[in-house]
C-alpha positions as CSV (number, residue, x, y, z in Angstrom):
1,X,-2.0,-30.1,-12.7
2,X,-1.1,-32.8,-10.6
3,X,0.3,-32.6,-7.0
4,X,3.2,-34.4,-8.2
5,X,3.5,-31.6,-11.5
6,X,3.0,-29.4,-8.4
7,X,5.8,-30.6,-6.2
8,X,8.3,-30.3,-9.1
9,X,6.7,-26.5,-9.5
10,X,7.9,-26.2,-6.0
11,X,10.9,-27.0,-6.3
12,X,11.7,-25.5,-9.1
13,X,10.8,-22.3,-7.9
14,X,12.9,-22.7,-5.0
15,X,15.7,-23.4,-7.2
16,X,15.1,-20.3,-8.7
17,X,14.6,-18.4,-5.8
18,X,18.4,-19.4,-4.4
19,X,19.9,-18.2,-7.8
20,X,17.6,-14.7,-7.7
21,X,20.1,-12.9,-4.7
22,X,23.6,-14.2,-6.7
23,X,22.0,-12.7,-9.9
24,X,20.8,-9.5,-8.5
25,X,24.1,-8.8,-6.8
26,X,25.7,-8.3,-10.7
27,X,23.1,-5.3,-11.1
28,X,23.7,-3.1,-7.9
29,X,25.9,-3.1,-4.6
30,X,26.2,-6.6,-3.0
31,X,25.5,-5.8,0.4
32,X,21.8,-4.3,-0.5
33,X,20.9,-7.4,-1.8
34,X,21.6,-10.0,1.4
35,X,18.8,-8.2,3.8
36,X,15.9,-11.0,2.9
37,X,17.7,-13.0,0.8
38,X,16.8,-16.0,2.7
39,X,13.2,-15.6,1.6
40,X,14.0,-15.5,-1.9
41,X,13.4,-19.0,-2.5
42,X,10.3,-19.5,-0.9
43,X,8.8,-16.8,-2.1
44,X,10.3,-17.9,-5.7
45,X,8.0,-20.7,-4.8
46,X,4.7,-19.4,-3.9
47,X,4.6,-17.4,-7.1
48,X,5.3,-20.8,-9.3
49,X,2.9,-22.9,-7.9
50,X,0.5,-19.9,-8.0
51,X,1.1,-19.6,-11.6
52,X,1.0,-23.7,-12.0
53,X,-2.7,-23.5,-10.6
54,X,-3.9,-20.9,-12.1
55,X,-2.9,-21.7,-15.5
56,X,-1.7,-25.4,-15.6
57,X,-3.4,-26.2,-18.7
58,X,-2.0,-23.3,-20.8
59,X,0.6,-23.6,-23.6
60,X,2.0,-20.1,-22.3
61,X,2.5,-21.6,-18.8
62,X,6.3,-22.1,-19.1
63,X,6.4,-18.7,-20.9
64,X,4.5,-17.3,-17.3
65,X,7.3,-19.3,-15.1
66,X,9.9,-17.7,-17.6
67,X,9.2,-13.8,-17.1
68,X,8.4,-14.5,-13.3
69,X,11.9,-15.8,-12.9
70,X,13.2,-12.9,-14.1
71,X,10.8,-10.7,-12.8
72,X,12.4,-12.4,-9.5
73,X,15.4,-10.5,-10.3
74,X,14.1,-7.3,-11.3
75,X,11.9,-7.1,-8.0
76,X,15.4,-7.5,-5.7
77,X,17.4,-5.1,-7.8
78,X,14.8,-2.2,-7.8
79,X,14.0,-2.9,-3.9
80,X,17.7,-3.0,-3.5
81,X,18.9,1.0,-6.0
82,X,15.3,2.0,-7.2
83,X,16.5,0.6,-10.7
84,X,15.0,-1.5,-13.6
85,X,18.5,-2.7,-15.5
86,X,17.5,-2.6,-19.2
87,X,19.5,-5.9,-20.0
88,X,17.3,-7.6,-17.8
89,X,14.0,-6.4,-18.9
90,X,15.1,-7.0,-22.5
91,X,15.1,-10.7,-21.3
92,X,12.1,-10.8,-19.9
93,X,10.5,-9.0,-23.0
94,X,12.4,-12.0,-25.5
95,X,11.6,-14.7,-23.3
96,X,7.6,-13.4,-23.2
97,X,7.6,-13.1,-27.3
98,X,9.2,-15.7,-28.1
99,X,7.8,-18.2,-25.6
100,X,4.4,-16.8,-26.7
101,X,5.4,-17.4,-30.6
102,X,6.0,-20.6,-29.8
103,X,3.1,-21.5,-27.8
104,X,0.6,-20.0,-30.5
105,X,2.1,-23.1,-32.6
106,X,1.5,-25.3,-29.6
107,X,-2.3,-24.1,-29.6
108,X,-2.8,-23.2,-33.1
109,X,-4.3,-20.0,-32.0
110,X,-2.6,-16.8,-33.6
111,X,-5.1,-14.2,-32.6
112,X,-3.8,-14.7,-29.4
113,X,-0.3,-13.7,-30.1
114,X,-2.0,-10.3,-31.7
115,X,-3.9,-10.4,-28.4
116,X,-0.5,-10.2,-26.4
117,X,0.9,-7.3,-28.5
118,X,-1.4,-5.4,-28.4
119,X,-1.3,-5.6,-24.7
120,X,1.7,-4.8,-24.5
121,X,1.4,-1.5,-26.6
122,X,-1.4,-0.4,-24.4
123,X,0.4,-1.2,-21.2
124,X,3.5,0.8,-22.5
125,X,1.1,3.2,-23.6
126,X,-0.6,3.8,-20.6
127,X,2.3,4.0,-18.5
128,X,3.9,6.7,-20.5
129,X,1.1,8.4,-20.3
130,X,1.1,8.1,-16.4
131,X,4.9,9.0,-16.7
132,X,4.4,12.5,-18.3
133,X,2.5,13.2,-15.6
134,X,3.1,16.0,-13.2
135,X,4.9,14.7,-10.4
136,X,4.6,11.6,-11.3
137,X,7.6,9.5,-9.9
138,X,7.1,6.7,-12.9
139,X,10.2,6.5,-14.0
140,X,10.7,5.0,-17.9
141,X,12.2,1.8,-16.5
142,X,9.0,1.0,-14.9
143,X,7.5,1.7,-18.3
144,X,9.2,-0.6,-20.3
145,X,9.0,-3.3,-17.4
146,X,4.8,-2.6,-17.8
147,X,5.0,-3.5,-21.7
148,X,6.8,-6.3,-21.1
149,X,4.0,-7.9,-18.8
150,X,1.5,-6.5,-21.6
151,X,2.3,-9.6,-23.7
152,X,1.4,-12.2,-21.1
153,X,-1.8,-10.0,-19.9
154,X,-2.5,-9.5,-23.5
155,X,-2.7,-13.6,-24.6
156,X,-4.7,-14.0,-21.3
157,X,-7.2,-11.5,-22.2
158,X,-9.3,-8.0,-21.6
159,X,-10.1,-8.6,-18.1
160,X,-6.9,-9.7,-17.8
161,X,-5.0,-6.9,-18.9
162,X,-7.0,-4.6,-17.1
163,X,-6.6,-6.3,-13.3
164,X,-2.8,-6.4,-14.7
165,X,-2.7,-2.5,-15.0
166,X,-4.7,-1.2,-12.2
167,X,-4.0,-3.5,-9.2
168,X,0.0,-2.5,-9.3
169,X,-1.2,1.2,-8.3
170,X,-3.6,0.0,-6.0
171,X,-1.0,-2.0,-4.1
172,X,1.5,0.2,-4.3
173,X,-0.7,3.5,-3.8
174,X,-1.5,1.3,-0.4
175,X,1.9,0.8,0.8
176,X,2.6,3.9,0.6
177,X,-0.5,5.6,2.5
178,X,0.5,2.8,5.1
179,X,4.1,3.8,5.3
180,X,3.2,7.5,5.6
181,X,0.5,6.5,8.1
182,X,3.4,4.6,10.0
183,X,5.4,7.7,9.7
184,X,8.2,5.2,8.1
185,X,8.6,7.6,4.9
186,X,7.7,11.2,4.3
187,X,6.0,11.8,1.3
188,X,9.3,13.0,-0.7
189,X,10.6,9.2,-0.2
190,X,10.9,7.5,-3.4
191,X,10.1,3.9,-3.2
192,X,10.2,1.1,-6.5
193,X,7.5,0.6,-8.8
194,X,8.8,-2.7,-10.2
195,X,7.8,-4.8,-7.1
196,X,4.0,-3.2,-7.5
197,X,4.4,-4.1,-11.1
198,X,5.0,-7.7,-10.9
199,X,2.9,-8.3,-7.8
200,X,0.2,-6.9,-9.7
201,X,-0.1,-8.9,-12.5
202,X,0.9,-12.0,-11.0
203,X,-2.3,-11.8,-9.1
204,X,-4.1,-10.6,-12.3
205,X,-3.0,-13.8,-13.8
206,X,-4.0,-15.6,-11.1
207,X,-7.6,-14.1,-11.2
208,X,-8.0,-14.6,-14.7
């Protein structure tokens, strides 16, 4: 992609980024969400232009921007009231299939679309799995949220999919030895999945 195609990724994230705190507020308590909400948009930013570079000569590409807009959202509720609101998973999850529907058309490639549902069953599967655990603190809102970023793991791939479903844990199994380290939490603290989630396979798509 261009630098100018990358400019007007920029800003687009950014634009997204200043409407993320407004839209977060409508899914939990209004004051939890201003703490940081300055660094919404440039963050909103950084993880566009990633995307942009990484995959700027994919069909899926404005599918990616899609779900990381609301995945935007999702990361500033669940920091905010450890929640995942199902409306807004739901969204992402359309956007992703249907965005992905569409983009097999653009390519002409339909095994890819079989490759992106079947990511997201063994991304939901898995996650369940690591739900019904014993103590795990996976809650089902987390699960559904993993499916969802199946289908864009899925079309990118195996190796793909894989990155996208272990690095979450590893990032956030590191936060939280580093918190406990910092004595900032004790270990009965609960602290969200969903940021982990995204973060993760953002950078998985990024490595891809």
């Amino acid at each position: 992609m261009s630098a100018v195609g990358l400019v007007g990724v920029a800003l687009l994230g950014g634009a997204v980024g200043v409407a993320v705190p407004p839209l977060a507020r409508r899914f939990t308590t209004p004051a939890r969400v201003r703490r940081g909400s300055w660094l919404s948009p440039p963050v909103a930013a950084v993880v566009f232009v990633g995307l942009a570079v990484a995959r700027g000569d994919d069909p899926a590409l404005p599918v990616l921007l899609a779900v990381a807009a609301v995945g935007l959202v999702l990361a500033v509720v669940d920091l905010a009231c450890l929640r995942l609101p199902d409306p807004l998973v739901l969204v992402a999850g359309l956007l992703a299939l249907a965005g992905l529907s569409a983009a097999v058309l653009l390519a002409g490639t339909p095994g890819r679309l079989l490759g992106a549902l079947g990511g997201a069953a063994v991304a939901g599967a898995a996650h369940v799995l690591l739900a019904l655990l014993p103590g795990s603190r996976l809650g089902f809102g987390d699960v559904k949220l993993a499916a969802v970023l199946g289908l864009p793991l899925g079309w990118l791939g195996r190796d793909a999919l894989l990155t996208g479903l272990l690095l979450p844990h590893l990032l956030h199994g590191a936060l939280v030895l580093g918190l406990l380290a910092a004595r900032k939490i004790r270990r009965e603290t609960l602290l969200p999945v969903g940021p982990a989630l995204l973060a993760g396979a953002w950078l998985a798509v990024l490595v891809a």
